[in-house]
C-alpha positions, 0 to 999 in steps of 0.5 A: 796344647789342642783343646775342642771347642767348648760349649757349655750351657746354663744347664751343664753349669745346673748339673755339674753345681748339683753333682759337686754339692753332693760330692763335696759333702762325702769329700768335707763332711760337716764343712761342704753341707751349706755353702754361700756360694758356688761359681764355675771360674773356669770351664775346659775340654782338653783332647784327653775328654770325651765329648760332654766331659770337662775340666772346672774350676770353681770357686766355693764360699764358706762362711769362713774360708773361700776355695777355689779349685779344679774339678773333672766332670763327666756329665750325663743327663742323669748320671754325671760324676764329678771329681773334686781335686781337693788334694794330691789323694786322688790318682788320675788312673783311680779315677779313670777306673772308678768312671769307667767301672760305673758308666761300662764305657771309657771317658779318657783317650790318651794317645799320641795326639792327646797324651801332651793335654794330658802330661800338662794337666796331670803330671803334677798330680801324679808326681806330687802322689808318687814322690811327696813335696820334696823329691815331685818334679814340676813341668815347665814347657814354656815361659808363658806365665798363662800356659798350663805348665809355666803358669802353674808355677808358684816362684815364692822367689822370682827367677832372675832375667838372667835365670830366665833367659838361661831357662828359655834357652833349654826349652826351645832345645827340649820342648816335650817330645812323645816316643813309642813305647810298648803297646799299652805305654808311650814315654814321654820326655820333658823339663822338669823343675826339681829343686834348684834344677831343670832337668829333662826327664822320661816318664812312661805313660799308659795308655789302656789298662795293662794289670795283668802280667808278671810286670807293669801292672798298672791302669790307665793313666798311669804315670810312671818315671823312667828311673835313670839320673834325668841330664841337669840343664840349669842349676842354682834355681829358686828351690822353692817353686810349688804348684800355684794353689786354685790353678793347680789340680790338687792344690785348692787356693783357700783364703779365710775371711778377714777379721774385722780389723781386715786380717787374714788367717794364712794356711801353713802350707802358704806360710812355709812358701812365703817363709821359704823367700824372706829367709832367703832376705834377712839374716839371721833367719828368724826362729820359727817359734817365735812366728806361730801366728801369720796373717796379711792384709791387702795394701791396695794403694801398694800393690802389696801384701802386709804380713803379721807375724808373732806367738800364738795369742801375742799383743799388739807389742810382740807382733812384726810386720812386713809388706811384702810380695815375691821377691820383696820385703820390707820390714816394718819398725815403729818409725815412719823411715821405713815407709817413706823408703817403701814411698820412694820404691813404689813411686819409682816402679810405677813412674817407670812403668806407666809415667805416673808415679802416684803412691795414694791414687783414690779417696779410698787409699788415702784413707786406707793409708792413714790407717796404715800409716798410724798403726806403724808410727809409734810415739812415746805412749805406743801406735795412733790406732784408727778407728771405725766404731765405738766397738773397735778392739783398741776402745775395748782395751781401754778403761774409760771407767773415770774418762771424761768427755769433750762437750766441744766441737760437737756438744756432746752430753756424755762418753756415750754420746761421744763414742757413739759418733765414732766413725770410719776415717772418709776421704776428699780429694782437695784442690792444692797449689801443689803440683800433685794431687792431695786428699783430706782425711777425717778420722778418729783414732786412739793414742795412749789412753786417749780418743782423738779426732783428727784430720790428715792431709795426704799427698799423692806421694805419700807425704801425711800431715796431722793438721788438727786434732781434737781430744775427745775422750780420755783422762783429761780434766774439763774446765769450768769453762767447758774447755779441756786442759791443754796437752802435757810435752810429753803428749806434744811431743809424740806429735812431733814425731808423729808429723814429721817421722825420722830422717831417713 
């Protein structure tokens, strides 16, 4: 798609922020009034504009959430108008009337050398206004995963090499084509994702205003099907391909701030995407009632996505967790098989890629992954919770009314005294005789009733070994001596689960 060059400046950057910060407070009243933040992400001049116009994305910081979506901004020096597109309500031809009528002059020309950026950059839009989630089309004119078509897919399921190699052979057959049509229309042919097909449709696009007559009563922009059964190219697609939300006009991608455990609120409409790719995975499908509240956390050291699902206002017992991305999931049980099976996976995949098959890369990972680890391998007493300060959830959620302390190693003087050196778990690459690289890990942590301080060792390929804890405080007797009596088989033998995990 033909694009003039663009050149935008310290000031247009001034103006647009100003234009959007009044216009986001009539389009989120209460929400928009003070935002931490406001960065232009991404700045174009398709063909369609005029000189001084432009299509922005930009990225808004809330103190909860963070938006990042598409603007058009037709800037003056003292009249500029933006038009955010926070959702499929805003009709291109509407706001083409609505500049057009305050400024008396055009601000879009569409024709046949500009009417391609146009389709690409509205048509979504307006199918997704005219016809609703279920029956809008989605253009594709190519494969290219940073096109203004392909890339504005979201594939919650992948296409198949096979799907894609069958797809880029009806592309290169039926690449966008423009036709004359009446004198205010051009038709327009195009593939389009529908459902579990690609079909080649027709639209009619206007190209100046025509709203008077006995028909076609329509303005500027207007995008209208040509309404014939479109011919089928390729069916049995992934039916759940959507608008990428951020990079998509209409679909802003919001993502909330993590609570302080690191979870993330997911908006409904990207729970239904999500959902869409794991019912495809696990039968029988889960019961939707059952799964009220989703939220993910980011598993660096994966790559990966963790999904945490259950009831609204569930414990930590009801809750099921799956690391996923598109395509792949994996559930998570109370045993440490699972991530060993997700280890190997991992070290595979980037051995293939690169040569390196390293699971844990950083201090930070190692880190990271203890905590991860330790929540998701259960012993007889419930999770080994790693904590990061005294104020952490899981200490809340004990009774340490009657708890003693361990005046050992630290010479503590109290519980207090304890649980306020309760910190976050640090990491150390260490020199081993192994063949790869090994990190030790300083953490304190929860098990049971009890407040431990442990270190790990961790390898490079996720093998993790608890190789010294201490009690800390707990229910637990202290000695005359100052020692503390010695752990029951019960506790032992949670360890040992712990260390070693299960046979795969």
């Amino acid at each position: 798609m033909a694009e003039a060059q663009v050149l935008w400046s310290k000031e247009v950057e001034r103006r647009f922020e100003e234009c959007l910060k009044e216009r986001l407070k009539v389009a989120l009243p209460g929400e928009a009034a003070d935002p931490k933040s406001t960065t232009v992400k991404d700045k174009r001049k398709p063909s369609f504009l005029l000189q001084g116009d432009w299509l922005v994305q930009v990225e808004v910081v809330y103190l909860d959430n963070t938006m990042l979506f598409w603007c058009l901004f037709f800037d003056r020096e003292k009249d500029g108008v933006v038009e955010p597109f926070l959702d499929h309500k805003t009709s291109i031809p509407d706001v083409i009337q609505s500049v057009k009528k305050e400024r008396k002059a055009e601000c879009v020309r569409i024709d046949r050398t500009t009417i391609g950026d146009y389709v690409a950059e509205f048509i979504n839009n307006e199918e997704f206004i005219r016809y609703g989630a279920a029956k809008a089309g989605l253009l594709v004119n190519d494969m290219d995963p940073q096109s203004r078509t392909f890339g504005m897919l979201d594939w919650p399921t992948p296409l198949l090499e096979s799907e894609e190699l069958e797809v880029k052979k009806c592309l290169r057959r039926h690449g966008m084509q423009v036709h004359a049509d009446t004198h205010y229309t051009l038709r327009v042919e195009a593939c389009m994702v529908e459902g579990d097909a690609l079909v080649w449709r027709q639209f009619r696009i206007f190209t100046e205003d025509h709203l008077e007559g006995l028909y076609d009563n329509y303005g500027k922009g207007q995008v209208l099907r040509v309404e014939r059964d479109p011919p089928v190219l390729v069916m049995g697609l992934p039916n759940n391909c959507r608008a990428q939300p951020g990079a998509s006009l209409g679909v802003p991608r919001v993502r909330f701030a993590a609570d302080p455990e690191g979870w993330e609120s997911i908006l409904p409409e990207d729970v239904r995407s999500i959902r869409s790719d794991l019912d495809r995975r696990f039968k029988p499908v889960p019961d939707p009632t059952q799964f009220e509240a989703w939220s993910r956390q980011s598993l660096a050291f994966y790559d990966l996505d963790l999904l945490r699902m259950g009831p609204a206002n569930s414990d930590e017992t009801r809750f099921a967790y799956i690391v996923r991305k598109p395509g792949f999931a994996i559930p998570l049980g109370r045993s440490s098989s699972p991530i060993h099976r997700l280890n190997e996976m991992v070290a595979a995949e980037r051995r293939s890629q690169s040569g390196d098959g390293r699971v844990i890369r950083t201090e930070k990972e190692a880190a990271d992954y203890v905590v991860f680890f330790c929540r998701h391998v259960w012993g007889p007493q419930g999770p080994f919770v790693v904590l990061k300060s005294k104020d952490d959830n899981a200490i809340r959620q004990l009774d340490l009314t009657d708890a003693n302390f361990n005046p050992w190693p630290h010479q503590f003087r109290s519980t207090d005294a304890a649980l306020a050196a309760i910190a976050a778990p640090t990491a150390t690459e260490v020199t081993t005789p192994g063949v790869q690289p090994a990190f030790k890990v300083d953490a304190w942590l929860v098990y049971g009733a009890t407040i431990f301080e442990a270190t790990f060792a961790v390898l490079a390929d996720g093998s993790i070994e608890m190789t010294d804890d201490e009690r800390m405080v707990g229910p637990f007797a202290v000695l005359a001596d100052g020692s503390i009596e010695l752990a029951d088989d019960k506790e032992a033998a949670a360890y040992v689960v712990f260390f070693c995990g299960e046979p795969s």
